[in-house]
C-alpha positions as CSV (number, residue, x, y, z in Angstrom):
1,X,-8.7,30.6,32.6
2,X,-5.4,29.5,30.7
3,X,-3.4,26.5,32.3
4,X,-0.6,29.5,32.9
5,X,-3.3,32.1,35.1
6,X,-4.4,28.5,37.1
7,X,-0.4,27.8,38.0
8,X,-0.2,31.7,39.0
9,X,-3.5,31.1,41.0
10,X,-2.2,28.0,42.6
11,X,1.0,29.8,43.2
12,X,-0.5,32.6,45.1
13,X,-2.4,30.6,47.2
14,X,0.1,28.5,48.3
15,X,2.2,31.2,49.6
16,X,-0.8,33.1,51.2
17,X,-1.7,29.5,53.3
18,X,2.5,29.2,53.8
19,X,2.2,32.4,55.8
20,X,-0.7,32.0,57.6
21,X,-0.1,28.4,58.5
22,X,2.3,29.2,61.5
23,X,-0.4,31.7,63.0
24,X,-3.5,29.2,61.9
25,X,-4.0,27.3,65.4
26,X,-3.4,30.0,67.1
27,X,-5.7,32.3,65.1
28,X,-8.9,29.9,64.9
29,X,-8.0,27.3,67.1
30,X,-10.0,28.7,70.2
31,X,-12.6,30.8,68.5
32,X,-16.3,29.3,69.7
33,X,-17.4,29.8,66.2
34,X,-14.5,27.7,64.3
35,X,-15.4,25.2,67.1
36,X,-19.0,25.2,66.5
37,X,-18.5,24.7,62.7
38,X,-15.8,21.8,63.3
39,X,-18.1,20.1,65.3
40,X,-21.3,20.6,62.7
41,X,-19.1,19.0,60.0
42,X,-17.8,16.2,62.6
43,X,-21.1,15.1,63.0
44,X,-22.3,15.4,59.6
45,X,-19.8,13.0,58.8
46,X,-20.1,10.6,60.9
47,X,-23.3,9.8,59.7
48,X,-22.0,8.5,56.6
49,X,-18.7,7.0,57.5
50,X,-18.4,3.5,58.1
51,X,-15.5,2.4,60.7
52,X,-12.2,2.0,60.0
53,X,-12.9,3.7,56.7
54,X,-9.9,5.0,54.3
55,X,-10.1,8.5,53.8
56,X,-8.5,11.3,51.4
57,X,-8.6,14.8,53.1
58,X,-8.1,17.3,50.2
59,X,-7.0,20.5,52.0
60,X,-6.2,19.3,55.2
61,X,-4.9,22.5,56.6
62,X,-2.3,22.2,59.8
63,X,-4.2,18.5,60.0
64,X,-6.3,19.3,62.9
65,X,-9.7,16.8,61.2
66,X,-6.7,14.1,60.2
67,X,-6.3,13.5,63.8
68,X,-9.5,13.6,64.8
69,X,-11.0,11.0,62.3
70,X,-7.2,9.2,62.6
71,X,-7.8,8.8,66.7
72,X,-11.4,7.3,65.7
73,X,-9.5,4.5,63.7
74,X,-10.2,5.9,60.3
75,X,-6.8,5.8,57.8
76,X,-6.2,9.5,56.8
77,X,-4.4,10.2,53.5
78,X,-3.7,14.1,54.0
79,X,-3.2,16.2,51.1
80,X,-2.5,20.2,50.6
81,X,-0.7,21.9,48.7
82,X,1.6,24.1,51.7
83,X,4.6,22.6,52.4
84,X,4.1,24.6,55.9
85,X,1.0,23.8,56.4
86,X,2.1,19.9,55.6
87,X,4.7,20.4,58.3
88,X,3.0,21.4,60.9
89,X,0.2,18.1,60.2
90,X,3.6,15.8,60.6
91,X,4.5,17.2,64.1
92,X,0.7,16.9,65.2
93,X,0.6,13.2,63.8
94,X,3.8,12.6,65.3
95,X,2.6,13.9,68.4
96,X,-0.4,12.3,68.5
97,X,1.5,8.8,67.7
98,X,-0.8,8.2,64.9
99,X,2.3,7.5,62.3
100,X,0.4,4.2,61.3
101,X,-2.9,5.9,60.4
102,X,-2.1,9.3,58.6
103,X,-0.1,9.6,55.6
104,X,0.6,12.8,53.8
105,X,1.5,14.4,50.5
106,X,1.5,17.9,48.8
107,X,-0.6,17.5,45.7
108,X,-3.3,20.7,44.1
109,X,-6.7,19.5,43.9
110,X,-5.9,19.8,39.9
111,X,-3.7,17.0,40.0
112,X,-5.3,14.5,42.0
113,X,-3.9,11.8,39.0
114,X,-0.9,12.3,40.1
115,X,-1.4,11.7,43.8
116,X,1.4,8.6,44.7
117,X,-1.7,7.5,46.9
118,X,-4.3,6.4,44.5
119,X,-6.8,4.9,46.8
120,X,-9.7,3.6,45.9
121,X,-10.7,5.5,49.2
122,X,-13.8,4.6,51.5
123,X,-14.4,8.7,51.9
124,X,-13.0,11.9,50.2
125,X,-13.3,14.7,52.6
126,X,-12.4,18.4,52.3
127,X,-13.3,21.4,54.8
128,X,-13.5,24.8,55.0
129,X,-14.0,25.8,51.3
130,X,-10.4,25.1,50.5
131,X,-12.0,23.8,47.2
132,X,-13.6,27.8,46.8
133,X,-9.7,28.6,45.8
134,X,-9.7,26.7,42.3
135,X,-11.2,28.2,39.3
136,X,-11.7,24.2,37.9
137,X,-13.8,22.6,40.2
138,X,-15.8,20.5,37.5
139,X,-12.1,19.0,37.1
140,X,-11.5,18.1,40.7
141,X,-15.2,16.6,40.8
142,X,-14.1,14.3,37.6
143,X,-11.2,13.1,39.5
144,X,-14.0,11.6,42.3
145,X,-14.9,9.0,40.0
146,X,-11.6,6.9,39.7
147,X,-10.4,7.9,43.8
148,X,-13.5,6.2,45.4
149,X,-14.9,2.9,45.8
150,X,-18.8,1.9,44.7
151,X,-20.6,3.3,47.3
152,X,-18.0,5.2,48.9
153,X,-19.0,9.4,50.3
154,X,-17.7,12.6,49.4
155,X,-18.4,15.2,52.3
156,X,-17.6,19.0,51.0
157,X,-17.9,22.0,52.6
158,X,-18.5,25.1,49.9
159,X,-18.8,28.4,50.1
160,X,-22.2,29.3,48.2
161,X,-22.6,32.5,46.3
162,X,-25.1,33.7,48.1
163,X,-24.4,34.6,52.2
164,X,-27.4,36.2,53.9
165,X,-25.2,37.4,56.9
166,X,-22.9,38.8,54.7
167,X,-25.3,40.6,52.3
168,X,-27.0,41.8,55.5
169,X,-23.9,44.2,55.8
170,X,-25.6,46.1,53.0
171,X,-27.3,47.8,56.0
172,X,-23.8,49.0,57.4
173,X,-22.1,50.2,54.2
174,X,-20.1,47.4,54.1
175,X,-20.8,46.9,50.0
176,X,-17.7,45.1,49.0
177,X,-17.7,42.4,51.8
178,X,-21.8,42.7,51.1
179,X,-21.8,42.4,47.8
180,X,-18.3,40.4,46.9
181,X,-20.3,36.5,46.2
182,X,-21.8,38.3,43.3
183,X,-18.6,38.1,41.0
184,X,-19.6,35.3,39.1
185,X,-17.0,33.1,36.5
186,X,-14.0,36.0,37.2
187,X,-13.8,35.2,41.1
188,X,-12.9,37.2,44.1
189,X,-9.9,38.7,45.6
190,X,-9.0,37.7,48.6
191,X,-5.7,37.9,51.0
192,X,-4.5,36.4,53.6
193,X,-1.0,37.7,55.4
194,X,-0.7,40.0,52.7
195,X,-1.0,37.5,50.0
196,X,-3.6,38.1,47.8
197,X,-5.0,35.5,45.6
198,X,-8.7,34.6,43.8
199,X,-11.6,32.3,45.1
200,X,-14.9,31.2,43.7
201,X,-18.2,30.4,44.7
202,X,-20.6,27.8,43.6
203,X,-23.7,25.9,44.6
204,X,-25.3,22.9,45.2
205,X,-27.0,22.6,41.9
206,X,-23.4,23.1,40.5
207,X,-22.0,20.0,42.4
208,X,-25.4,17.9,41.4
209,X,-24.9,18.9,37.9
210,X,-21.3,17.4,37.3
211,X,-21.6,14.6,40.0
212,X,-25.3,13.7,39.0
213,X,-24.1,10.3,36.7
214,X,-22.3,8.8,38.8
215,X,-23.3,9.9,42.3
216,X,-26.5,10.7,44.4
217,X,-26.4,13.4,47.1
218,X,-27.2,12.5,50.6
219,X,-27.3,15.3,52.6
220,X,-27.4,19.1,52.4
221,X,-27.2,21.3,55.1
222,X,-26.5,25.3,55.4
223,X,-23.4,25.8,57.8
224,X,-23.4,29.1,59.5
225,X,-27.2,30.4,58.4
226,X,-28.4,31.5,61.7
227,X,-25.1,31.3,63.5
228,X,-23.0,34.0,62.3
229,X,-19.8,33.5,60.6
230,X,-16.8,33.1,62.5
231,X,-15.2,36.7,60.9
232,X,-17.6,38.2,63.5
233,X,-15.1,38.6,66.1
234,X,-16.5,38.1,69.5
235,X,-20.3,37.9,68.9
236,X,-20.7,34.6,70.9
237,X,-19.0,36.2,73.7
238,X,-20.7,39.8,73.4
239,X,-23.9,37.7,72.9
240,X,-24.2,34.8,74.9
241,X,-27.7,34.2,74.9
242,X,-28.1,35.3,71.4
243,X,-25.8,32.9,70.3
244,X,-27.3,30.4,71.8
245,X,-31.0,30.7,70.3
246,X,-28.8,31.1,66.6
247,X,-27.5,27.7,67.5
248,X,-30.9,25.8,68.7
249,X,-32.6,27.5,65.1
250,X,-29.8,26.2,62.6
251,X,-29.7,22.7,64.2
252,X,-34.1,22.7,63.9
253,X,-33.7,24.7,59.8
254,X,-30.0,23.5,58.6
255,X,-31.5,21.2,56.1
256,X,-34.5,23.2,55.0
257,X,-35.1,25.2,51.9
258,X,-33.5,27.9,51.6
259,X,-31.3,27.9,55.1
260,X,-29.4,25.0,53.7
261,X,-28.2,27.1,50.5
262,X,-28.2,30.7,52.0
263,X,-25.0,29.8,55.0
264,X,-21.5,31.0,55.2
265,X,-21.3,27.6,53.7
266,X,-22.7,24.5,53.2
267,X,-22.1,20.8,53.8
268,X,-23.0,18.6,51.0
269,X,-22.3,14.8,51.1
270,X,-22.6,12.4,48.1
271,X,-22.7,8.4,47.1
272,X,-21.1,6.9,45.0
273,X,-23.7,4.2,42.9
């Protein structure tokens, strides 16, 4: 992809998150699903992060994991690349009176030298596949090296291009949503408020491959393998009981082979050597 298509690319993305950033909270912020998932990746980090730790969040969104880690003494350098979406993060840290622990700054995840806040950080953090909307991830990875201290984490959460809820839908006729993690180097459309813009998928193995000299992975756990994604509107509340046995299977196979690679996502953490 030429440096032009990746500034197009970036382009339409921000716009697409620009528009959907006033709705966001509203949107996700009570679904049982998103909740379950924020908790999973809450947990997963906290297993790694040491206290009062310094953190980059790449993607933070409307900032809703900067105040949590913030309010649980971590420092939060916050990073997207919506101005709305950035605004919205200022009122909540305002809000929350937690000036003194989160900073903030627009900055794409292809231009992390140029990020004002240079670290080293303690933990580099991004959710919710916000990394799945660059064509260059092997750059961003790069970048790792030089942002975080010796034996400092990464924590990512990746879509993986291969969904086995979503291939399921095979069964339904649903072969473009079934079918769509099969498109390889050229991406995927997606849209959001009428926005449309590209995202790609990658695995573990492609993480490991450009982290492997300078960092060793941790954990990896499937997010949303048994549990069904959250795009399945209602499901916990059509089927409570259902839901519930989904839940108690994913905690007891999340990091097995192959229901930690075969999620909605999945969570990978790394160390630094």
């Amino acid at each position: 992809m030429t440096e032009t298509a990746i500034n197009i690319q970036e382009q339409k993305a921000k716009e697409a998150f620009n528009r959907q950033a006033p709705l966001f909270d509203e949107l996700y912020g009570r679904d049982s699903i998103v909740q379950y998932k924020r908790k999973r990746v809450r947990e997963h980090v906290e297993k790694f992060i040491l206290p009062d730790s310094f953190m980059l969040e790449l993607n933070a969104g409307t900032g809703e994991d900067a105040v949590y880690f913030a309010g649980r003494g971590h420092s939060v350098h916050a990073t997207d690349i919506s101005p709305a979406m950035n605004n919205i993060l200022m009122n909540k840290r305002n809000e929350s009176r937690l000036a003194d622990k989160i900073t903030h700054e627009l900055c794409s995840f292809t231009q992390l030298n140029k990020l004002q806040q240079q670290g080293p950080f303690d933990y580099i953090f991004s959710n919710f596949a916000g990394l799945n909307c660059i064509h260059e991830l092997a750059k961003v990875l790069a970048s790792f090296q030089y942002l975080l201290k010796p034996g400092g984490y990464i924590t990512m959460v990746i879509l993986p291009p291969f969904c086995l809820w979503e291939f399921l839908l095979l069964f339904k006729g649903k072969f473009k949503t079934a079918l769509r993690r099969f498109s390889g180097r050229k991406g995927t459309e997606a849209h959001i408020e009428g926005e449309y813009f590209r995202c790609w998928y990658y695995s573990p193995s492609f993480i490991r491959k450009h982290l492997k000299n300078e960092f060793e992975v941790m954990a990896l756990e499937g997010l949303c393998t048994f549990v069904p994604p959250s795009y399945m509107e209602r499901f916990t509340e059509k089927h409570p009981k259902l839901y519930r046995r989904l839940v108690r299977c994913e905690e007891k196979w999340k990091s097995k082979w192959p229901w930690k690679i075969i999620g909605d996502y999945y969570i990978i953490t790394l160390q630094k050597k």
